[in-house]
C-alpha positions as CSV (number, residue, x, y, z in Angstrom):
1,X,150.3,56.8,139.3
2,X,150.5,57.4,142.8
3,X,147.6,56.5,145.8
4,X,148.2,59.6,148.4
5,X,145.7,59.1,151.2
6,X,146.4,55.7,152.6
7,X,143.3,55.3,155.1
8,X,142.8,51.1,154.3
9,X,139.4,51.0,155.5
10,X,137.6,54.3,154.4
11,X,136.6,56.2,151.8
12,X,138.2,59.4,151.0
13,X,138.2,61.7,148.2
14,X,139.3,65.5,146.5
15,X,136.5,68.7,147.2
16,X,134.7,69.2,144.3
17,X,136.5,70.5,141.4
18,X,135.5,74.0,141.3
19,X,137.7,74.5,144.4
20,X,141.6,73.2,145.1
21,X,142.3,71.2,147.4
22,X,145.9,72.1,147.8
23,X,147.1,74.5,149.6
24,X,149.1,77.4,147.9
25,X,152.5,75.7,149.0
26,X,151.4,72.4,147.1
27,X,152.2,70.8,149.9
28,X,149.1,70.5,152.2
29,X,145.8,68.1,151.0
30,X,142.4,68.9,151.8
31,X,140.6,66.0,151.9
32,X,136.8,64.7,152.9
33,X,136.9,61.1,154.9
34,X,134.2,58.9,156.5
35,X,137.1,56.7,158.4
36,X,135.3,58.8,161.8
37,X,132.1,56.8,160.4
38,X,130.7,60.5,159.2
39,X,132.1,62.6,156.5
40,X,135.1,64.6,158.2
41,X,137.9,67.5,156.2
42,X,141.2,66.2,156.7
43,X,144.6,67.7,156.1
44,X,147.9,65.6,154.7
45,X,151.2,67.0,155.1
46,X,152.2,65.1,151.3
47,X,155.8,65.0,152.3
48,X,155.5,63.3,156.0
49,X,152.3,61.8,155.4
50,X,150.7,63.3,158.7
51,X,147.2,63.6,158.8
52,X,145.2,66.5,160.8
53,X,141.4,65.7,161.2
54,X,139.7,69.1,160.8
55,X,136.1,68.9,161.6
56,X,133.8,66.7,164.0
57,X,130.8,65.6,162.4
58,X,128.9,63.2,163.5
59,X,125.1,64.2,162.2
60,X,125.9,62.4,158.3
61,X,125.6,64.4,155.7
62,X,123.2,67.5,154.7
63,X,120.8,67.5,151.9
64,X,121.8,69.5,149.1
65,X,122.3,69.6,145.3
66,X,124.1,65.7,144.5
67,X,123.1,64.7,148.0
68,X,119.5,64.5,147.7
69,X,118.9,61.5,150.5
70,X,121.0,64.1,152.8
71,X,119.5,64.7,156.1
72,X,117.8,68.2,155.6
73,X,119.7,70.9,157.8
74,X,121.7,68.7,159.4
75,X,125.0,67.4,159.1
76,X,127.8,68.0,157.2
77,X,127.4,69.6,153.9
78,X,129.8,67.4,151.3
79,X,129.0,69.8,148.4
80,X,129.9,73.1,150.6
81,X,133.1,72.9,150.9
82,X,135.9,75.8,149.6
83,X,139.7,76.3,150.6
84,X,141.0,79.2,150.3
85,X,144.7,78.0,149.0
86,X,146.8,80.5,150.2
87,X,145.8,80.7,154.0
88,X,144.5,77.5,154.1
89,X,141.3,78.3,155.5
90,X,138.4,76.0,154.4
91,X,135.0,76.9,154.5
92,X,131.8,74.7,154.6
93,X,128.5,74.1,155.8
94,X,127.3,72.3,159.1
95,X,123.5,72.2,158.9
96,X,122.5,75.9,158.3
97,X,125.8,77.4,159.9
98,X,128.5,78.4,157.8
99,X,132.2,77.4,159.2
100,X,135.5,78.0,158.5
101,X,138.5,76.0,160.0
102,X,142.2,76.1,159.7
103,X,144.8,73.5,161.0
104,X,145.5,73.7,164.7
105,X,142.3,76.1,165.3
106,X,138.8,74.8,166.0
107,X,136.1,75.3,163.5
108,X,135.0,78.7,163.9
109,X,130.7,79.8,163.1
110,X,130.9,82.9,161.1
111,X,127.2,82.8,159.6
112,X,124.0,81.4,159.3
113,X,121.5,80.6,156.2
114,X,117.5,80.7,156.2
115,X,115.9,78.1,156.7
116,X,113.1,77.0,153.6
117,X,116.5,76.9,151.8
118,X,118.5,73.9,150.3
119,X,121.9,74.6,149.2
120,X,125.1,73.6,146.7
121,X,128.2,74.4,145.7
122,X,130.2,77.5,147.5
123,X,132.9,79.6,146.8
124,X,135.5,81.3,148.2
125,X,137.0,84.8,146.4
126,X,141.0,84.7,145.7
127,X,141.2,87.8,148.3
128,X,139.7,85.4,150.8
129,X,137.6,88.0,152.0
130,X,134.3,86.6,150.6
131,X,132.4,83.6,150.3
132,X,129.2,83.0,148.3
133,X,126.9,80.2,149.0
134,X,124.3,79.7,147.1
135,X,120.4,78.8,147.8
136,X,117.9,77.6,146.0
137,X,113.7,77.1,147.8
138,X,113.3,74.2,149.2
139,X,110.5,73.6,147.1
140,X,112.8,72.4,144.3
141,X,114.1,69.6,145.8
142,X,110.9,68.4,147.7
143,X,110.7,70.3,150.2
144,X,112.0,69.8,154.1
145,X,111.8,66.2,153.7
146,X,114.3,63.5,153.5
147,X,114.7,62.0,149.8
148,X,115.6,58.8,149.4
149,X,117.7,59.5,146.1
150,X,117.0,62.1,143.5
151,X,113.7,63.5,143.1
152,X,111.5,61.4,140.5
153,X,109.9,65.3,138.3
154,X,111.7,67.8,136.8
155,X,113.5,70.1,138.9
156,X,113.9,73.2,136.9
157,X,110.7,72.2,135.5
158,X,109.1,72.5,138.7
159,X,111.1,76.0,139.6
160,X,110.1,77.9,136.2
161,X,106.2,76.9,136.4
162,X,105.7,77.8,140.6
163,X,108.5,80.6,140.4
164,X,110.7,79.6,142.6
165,X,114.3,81.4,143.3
166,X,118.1,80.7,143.7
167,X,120.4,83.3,145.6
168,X,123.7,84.1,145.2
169,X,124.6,84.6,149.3
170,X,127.7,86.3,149.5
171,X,129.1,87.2,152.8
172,X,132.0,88.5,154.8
173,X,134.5,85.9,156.0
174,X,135.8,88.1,158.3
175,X,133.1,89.6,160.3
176,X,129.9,86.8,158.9
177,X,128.0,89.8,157.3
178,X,125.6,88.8,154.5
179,X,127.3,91.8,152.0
180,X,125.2,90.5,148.9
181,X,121.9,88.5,148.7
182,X,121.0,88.4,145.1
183,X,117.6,87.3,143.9
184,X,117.6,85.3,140.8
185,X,113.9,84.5,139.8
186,X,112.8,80.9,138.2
187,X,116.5,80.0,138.7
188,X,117.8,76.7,139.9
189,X,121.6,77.4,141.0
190,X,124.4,74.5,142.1
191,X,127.7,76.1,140.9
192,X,129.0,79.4,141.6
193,X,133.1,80.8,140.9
194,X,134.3,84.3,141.8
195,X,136.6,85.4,139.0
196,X,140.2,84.6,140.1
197,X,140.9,88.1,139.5
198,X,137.8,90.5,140.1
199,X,135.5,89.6,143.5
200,X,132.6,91.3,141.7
201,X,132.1,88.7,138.9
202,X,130.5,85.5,139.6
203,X,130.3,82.9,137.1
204,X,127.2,80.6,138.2
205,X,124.7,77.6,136.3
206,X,121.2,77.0,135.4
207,X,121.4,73.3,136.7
208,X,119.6,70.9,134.2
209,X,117.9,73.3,132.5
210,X,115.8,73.0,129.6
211,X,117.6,74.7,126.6
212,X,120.9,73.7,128.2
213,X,122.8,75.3,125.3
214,X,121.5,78.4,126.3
215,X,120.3,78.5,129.6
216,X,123.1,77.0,131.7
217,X,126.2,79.6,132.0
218,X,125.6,82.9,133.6
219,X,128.0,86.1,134.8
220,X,126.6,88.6,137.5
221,X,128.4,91.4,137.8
222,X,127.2,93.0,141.1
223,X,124.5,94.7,138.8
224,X,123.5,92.4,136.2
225,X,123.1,89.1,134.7
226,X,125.2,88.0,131.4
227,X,124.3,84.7,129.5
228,X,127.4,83.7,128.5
229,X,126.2,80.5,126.0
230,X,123.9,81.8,123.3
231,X,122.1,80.9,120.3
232,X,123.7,81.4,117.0
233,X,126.6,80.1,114.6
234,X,126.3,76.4,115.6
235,X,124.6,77.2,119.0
236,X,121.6,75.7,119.5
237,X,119.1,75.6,122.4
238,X,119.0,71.7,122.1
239,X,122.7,71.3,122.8
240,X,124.3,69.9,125.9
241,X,126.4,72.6,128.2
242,X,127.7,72.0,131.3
243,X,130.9,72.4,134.1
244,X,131.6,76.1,133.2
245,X,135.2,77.6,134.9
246,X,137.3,80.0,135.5
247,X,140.7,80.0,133.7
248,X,143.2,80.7,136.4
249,X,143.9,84.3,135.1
250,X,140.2,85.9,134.9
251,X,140.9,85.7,130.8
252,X,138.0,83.6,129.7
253,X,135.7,80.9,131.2
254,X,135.7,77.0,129.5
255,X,132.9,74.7,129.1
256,X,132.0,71.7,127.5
257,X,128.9,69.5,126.4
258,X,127.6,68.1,123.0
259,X,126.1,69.6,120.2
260,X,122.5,68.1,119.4
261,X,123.5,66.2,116.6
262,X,126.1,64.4,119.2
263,X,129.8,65.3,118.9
264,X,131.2,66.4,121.7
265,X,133.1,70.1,122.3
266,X,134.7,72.0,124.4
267,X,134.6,75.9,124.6
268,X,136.2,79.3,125.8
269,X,134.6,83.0,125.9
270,X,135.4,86.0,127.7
271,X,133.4,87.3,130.4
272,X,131.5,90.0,128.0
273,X,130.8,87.3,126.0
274,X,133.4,88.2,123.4
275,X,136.2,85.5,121.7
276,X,134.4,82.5,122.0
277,X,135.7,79.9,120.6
278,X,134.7,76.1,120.4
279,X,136.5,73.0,119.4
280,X,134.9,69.8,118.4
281,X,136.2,66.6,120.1
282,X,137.1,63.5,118.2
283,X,134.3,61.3,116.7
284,X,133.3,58.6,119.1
285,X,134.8,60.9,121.9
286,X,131.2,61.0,123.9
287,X,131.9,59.5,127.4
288,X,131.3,61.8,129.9
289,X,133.8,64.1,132.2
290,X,135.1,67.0,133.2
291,X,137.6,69.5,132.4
292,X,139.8,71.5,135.0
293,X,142.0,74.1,133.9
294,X,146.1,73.9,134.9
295,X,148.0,76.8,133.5
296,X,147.3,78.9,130.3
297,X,146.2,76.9,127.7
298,X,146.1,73.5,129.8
299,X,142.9,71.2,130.8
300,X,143.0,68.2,132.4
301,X,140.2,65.8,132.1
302,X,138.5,62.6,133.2
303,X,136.3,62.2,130.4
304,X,135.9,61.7,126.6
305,X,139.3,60.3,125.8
306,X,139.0,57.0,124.7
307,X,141.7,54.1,123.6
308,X,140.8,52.1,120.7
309,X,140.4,48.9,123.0
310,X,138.4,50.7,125.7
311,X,134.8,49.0,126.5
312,X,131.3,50.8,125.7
313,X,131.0,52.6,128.5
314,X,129.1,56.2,129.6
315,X,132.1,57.3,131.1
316,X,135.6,57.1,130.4
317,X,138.9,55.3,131.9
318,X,141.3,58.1,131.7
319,X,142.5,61.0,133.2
320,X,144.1,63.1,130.1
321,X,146.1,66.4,129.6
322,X,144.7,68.6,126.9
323,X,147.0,71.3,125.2
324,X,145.1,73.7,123.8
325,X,145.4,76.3,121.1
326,X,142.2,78.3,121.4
327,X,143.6,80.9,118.8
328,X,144.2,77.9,116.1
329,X,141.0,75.7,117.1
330,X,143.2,72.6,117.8
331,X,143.6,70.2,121.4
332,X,146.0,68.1,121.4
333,X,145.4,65.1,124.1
334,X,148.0,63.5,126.0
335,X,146.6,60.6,128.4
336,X,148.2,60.6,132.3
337,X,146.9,56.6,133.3
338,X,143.9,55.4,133.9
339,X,141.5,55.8,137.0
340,X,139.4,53.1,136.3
341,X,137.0,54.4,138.7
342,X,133.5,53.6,138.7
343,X,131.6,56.5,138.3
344,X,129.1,54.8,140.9
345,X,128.1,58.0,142.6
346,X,128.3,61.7,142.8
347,X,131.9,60.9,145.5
348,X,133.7,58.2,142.7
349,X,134.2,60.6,139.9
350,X,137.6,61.7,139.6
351,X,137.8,65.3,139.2
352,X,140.7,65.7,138.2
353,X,142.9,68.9,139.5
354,X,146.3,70.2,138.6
355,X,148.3,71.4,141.8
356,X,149.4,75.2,141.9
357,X,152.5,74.2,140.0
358,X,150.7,72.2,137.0
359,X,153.3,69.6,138.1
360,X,150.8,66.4,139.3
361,X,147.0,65.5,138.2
362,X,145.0,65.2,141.8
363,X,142.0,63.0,141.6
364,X,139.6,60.4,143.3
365,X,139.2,56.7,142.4
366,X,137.7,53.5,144.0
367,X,140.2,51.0,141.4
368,X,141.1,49.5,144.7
369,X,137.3,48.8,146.0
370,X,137.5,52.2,148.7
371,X,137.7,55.5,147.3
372,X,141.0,57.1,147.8
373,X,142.6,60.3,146.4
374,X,146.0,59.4,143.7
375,X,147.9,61.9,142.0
376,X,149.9,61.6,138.5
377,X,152.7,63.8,137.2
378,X,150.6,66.3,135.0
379,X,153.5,66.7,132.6
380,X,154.1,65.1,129.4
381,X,156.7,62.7,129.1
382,X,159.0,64.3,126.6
383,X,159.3,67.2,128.5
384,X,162.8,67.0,129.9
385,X,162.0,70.0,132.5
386,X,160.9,67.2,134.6
């Protein structure tokens, strides 16, 4: 295992998981840093080591899904931000604006979102040519004023019984047009993915919902809405669904969760809701992760695998491959190293991501007190190719 960013006295750490932070070249690290004393994006040339600070924020952070106690419309949004891999463009939000930056280019206002609106994770299409940030009332998360952590009723709760809406914001990243606003009624929505291959599919959540086996993964198709999780053979409202995702050829989407009577799974079905299949996780295999997918048939992951001397814990120590054969209904797990982070907040979980290449495991730790960004070779040992 490897520590990439170096910074000694700040914390630093990978964009969310639903979005690289590599550039196409594998060569180029998008990272978030509060060395500037505010979350900043920062780019690492991984062969010199030289560092580019991309954005000048010095407002804190915005309120949004994770970041509750953010300040609302203001600041930068730590939960907004998308690369586009191949042009290295990154997109993210700065209060209600919507920016875009590139190294050696200053950030660049291409849009702006309502205000009345709290927002979440975005997305950028493979094409580049689209970005969708989602919305949700501002009602859900209490309103225009500042939390001090997260709210103390029932957010999707709260959204169902007074009605409030979610909307999948898609606009233009050349020219800032709002192309797409879609209205999604009594809807809570955090995550959204375009389909590596098709711009007009976007795989999005119900966040906490109740009926999580049911109610939490969701296709829209420029026309309709698909549930993608539904009740039957196994399925049961009561289950646990979450961290749905692309894999990186448009075939099928993967999730995971728990089945209500506790053993952990994880899952793959197509986009019309077709070859599902599901794969039940060791016994005792409960501590929560997530799971990112590298090339066909291969997830990494920073949860559920657990050594037979590992402590009690919610969470687990490890950052694992999984080689999965979806037609045969086996995984087999291979374990990288440890993180040993402490899960202590929404910015210490690892989320883990294979580079382009499936070469090296990216992810975030604080094992060394800071939170820094490490990387592990993503390959098992035996395999001489290395």
């Amino acid at each position: 295992m490897q520590r990439v960013t170096q910074h000694p006295g700040a914390n630093e750490q990978l964009l969310y998981f639903t979005s690289s932070s590599l550039f196409a070249d594998d060569q180029h690290l998008v990272f978030i840093s509060d060395r500037t004393g505010d979350p900043n994006l920062f780019v690492r040339h991984l062969p010199t080591g030289e560092e580019v600070q991309l954005t000048d924020n010095d407002e804190g952070y915005l309120k949004s899904y994770v970041y509750f106690d953010g300040t609302p419309y203001r600041g930068f949004g730590k939960a907004s931000v998308s690369l586009h891999a191949p042009s290295g463009t990154v997109y993210y939000l700065q209060g209600r604006q919507v920016c875009r930056v590139r190294i050696g280019e200053s950030s660049e206002v291409i849009a702006e979102y309502p205000p009345g609106q709290m927002t979440a994770f975005t997305h950028v299409s493979a094409d580049g040519t689209r970005l969708c940030v989602p919305t949700t009332d501002a009602r859900a998360l209490g309103g225009d004023r500042q939390l001090s952590g997260r709210p103390d009723y029932d957010i999707d709760a709260r959204v169902r019984s007074e009605n409030l809406r979610s909307y999948l914001r898609v606009y233009d990243t050349n020219t800032g047009e709002l192309i797409q606003c879609e209205d999604v009624p009594r809807a809570w929505i955090t995550h959204v993915q375009f389909s590596p291959v098709d711009r007009t599919l976007i795989l999005y959540n119900h966040e906490w919902p109740s009926q999580c086996g049911i109610r939490r993964v969701w296709l829209w198709d420029g026309e309709g809405h698909r549930r993608l999780r539904t009740e039957g053979e196994g399925r049961s409202p009561e289950d646990w669904t979450c961290h749905e995702m692309w894999e990186r050829d448009g075939e099928a989407i993967i999730y995971h969760g728990t089945y209500a009577g506790g053993r952990a799974y994880i899952g793959r079905v197509r986009p019309d809701g077709s070859h599902r299949v599901e794969i039940p996780l060791p016994e005792g295999w409960n501590q929560y992760g997530h799971f990112t997918v590298g090339g066909t048939g291969v997830i990494v992951s920073d949860g559920y695998f657990r050594a037979a001397d590992d402590p009690d814990t919610d969470h687990s120590l490890w950052i694992s491959r999984i080689d999965v054969d979806w037609g045969g209904g086996t995984a087999a797990w291979t374990p990288l190293c440890r993180h040993d982070s402490s899960w202590d907040s929404q910015d210490s979980h690892p989320h883990p991501i294979f580079d382009h290449a499936t070469k090296y495991v990216y992810f975030t730790s604080d094992r060394e007190g800071n939170r820094a960004v490490y990387r592990v070779s993503g390959r098992p040992k035996e395999d001489a190719s290395l």
